[in-house]
N, C-alpha and C positions, 0 to 999 in steps of 0.2 A: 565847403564840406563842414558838416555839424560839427561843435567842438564835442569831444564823452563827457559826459559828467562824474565829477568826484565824489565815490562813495562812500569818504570818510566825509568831504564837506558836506553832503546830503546828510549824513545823517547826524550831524551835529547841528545842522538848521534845526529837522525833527527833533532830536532831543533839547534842544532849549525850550522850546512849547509846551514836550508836557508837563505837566503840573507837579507830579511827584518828584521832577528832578529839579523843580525850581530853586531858584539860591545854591546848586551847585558849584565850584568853582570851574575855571576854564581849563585845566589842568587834568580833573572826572570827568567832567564830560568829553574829551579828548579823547581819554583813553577806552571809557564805555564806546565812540563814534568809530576808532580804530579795531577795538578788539568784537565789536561785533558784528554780528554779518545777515544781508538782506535773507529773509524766506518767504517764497511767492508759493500759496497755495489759493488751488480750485476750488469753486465750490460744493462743498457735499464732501471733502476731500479730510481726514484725519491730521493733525497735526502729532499727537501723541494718546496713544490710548490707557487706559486704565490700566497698573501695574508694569505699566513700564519704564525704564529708571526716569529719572528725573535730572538732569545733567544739563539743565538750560531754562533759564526764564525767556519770557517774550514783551516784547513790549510791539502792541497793535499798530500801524501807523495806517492803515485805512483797509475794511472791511468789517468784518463782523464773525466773532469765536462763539461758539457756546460752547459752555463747560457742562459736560454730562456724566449721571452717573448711571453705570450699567450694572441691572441684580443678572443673579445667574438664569432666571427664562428667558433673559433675553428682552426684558423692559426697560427703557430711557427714560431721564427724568432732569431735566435743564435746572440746573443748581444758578447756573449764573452765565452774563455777555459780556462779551470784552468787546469793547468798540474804541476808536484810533482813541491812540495817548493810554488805554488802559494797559497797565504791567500785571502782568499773570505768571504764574508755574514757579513760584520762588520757596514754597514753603516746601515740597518735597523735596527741593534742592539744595537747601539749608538746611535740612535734616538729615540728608541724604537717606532719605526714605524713597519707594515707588512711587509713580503717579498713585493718587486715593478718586482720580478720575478720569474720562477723556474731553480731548478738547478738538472739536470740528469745525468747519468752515461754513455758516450761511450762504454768505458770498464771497468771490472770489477776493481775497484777502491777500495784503502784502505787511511783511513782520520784519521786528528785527530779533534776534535771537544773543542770548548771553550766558555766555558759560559761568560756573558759580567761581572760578579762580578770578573772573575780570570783578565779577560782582563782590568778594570779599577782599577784596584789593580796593576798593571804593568807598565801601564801607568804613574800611579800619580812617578811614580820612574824613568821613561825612558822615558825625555822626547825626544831623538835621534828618540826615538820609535815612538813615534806623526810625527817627523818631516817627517818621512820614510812613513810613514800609507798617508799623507796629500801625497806625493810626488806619492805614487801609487795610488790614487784616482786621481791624476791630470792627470798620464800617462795613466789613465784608461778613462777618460773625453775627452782627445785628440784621443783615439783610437775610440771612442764610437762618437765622431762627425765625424769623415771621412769616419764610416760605416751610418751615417743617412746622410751626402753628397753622398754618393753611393745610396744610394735608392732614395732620392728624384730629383739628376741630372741624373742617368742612368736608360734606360731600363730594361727590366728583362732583355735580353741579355745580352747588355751593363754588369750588376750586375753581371751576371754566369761568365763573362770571366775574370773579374777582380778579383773572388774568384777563379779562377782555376789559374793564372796566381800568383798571392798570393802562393797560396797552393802548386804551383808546385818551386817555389823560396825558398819555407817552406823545402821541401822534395827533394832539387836537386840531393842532394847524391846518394838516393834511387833509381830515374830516372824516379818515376813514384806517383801519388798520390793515397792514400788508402781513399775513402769517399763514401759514396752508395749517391743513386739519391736523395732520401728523405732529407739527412743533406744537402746537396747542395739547396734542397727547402727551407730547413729551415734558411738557412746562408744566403739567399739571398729574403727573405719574398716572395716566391710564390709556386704554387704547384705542386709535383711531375709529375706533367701531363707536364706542360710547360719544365720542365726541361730537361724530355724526349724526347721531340721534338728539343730542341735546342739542345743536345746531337746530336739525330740523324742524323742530318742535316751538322755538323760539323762533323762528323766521314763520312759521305759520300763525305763532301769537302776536305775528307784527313789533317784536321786540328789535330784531335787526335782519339785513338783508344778506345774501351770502353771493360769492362768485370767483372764482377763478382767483384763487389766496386775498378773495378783498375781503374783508366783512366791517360792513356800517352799522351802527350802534343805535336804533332811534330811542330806546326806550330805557335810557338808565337806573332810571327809578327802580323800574322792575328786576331788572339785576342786580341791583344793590340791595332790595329785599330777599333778594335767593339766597343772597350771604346769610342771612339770618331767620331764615324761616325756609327751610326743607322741604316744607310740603308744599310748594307751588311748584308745579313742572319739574 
């Protein structure tokens, strides 16, 4: 008979790994392993939505978050991914403000969730931990100003080429990028319709090929000048 496994020692394997809790002593990460607990969500599936309280961080331990913002018609727009070892949802919860966005499941994704009483109990003893927390809020601020630089100086075009040229730099290995039409609307704030169009238009210019969420990149060049000249396609 299989022996269970212990889901305080699982998850103190996990948190030694990731990076932001490195140099922790055994004692916080103890207690962060005890007081927190597994979240298995679906893909497609909400974890928390925009405006809803904020009473828990997460830290990723394998799948994939996007963080979304929603206007009132009813438009999405991917501010940022959390993928394993990344920690999210801690700034509404230390301010005890609302979520200021939602966050959903690419793929089927498994979490670990922290209430803010285990989180500022860790704190008051690790202050490395502050300094690391402040350090990814800033790399998170710097990231999150060159994608609002991206929509307010680029077109929609201009915007789709520079997340596929992005994405295809992401996945060079691979050879090719895995994202359907709708996350590409969503990463670049407009609608599945537009994207479509630009797609198709560059696959008949032999810029790249399209299929079933793949799309192959042949022609870099040319999308790296759509960044900066408008008027081509």
């Amino acid at each position: 008979m299989p022996m269970k496994s212990d889901p305080v020692l699982d998850a103190m394997v996990f948190l030694k790994k990731v990076p932001l809790l490195a140099e922790l002593n055994e004692t916080s990460l103890q207690t962060l392993a005890e007081s927190s607990r597994p979240v298995h969500i679906e893909k497609g599936e909400f974890l928390f939505l925009q405006d809803d309280p904020a009473d828990k961080a997460y830290l990723v331990r394998s799948g994939l978050i996007s963080i979304i913002l929603e206007s009132v018609d009813g438009r999405k727009l991917v501010i940022n991914e959390m993928h394993s070892g990344h920690f999210f949802g801690e700034v509404g919860m230390l301010t005890r403000q609302t979520r200021s966005s939602s966050a959903i499941a690419r793929v089927d994704s498994d979490l670990l969730s922290i209430t803010r009483q285990t989180l500022m109990k860790v704190l008051e003893v690790e202050p490395m931990l502050v300094r690391r927390m402040l350090e990814m809020t800033a790399q998170r601020l710097r990231e999150s100003t060159e994608r609002e630089s991206a929509l307010a100086f680029l077109d929609a075009r201009g915007r789709l080429a520079r997340l596929l040229l992005v994405l295809g730099h992401q996945e060079l290995e691979k050879g090719y990028i895995t994202i359907s039409q709708e996350e590409l609307a969503e990463r670049t704030g407009q609608t599945r319709q537009t994207v479509a169009k630009a797609l198709g238009r560059w696959r008949r210019a032999g810029w790249l090929i399209t299929g079933r969420g793949r799309i192959l990149l042949l022609n870099h060049a040319a999308l790296a000048h759509l960044e900066l000249d408008e008027s081509i396609y």
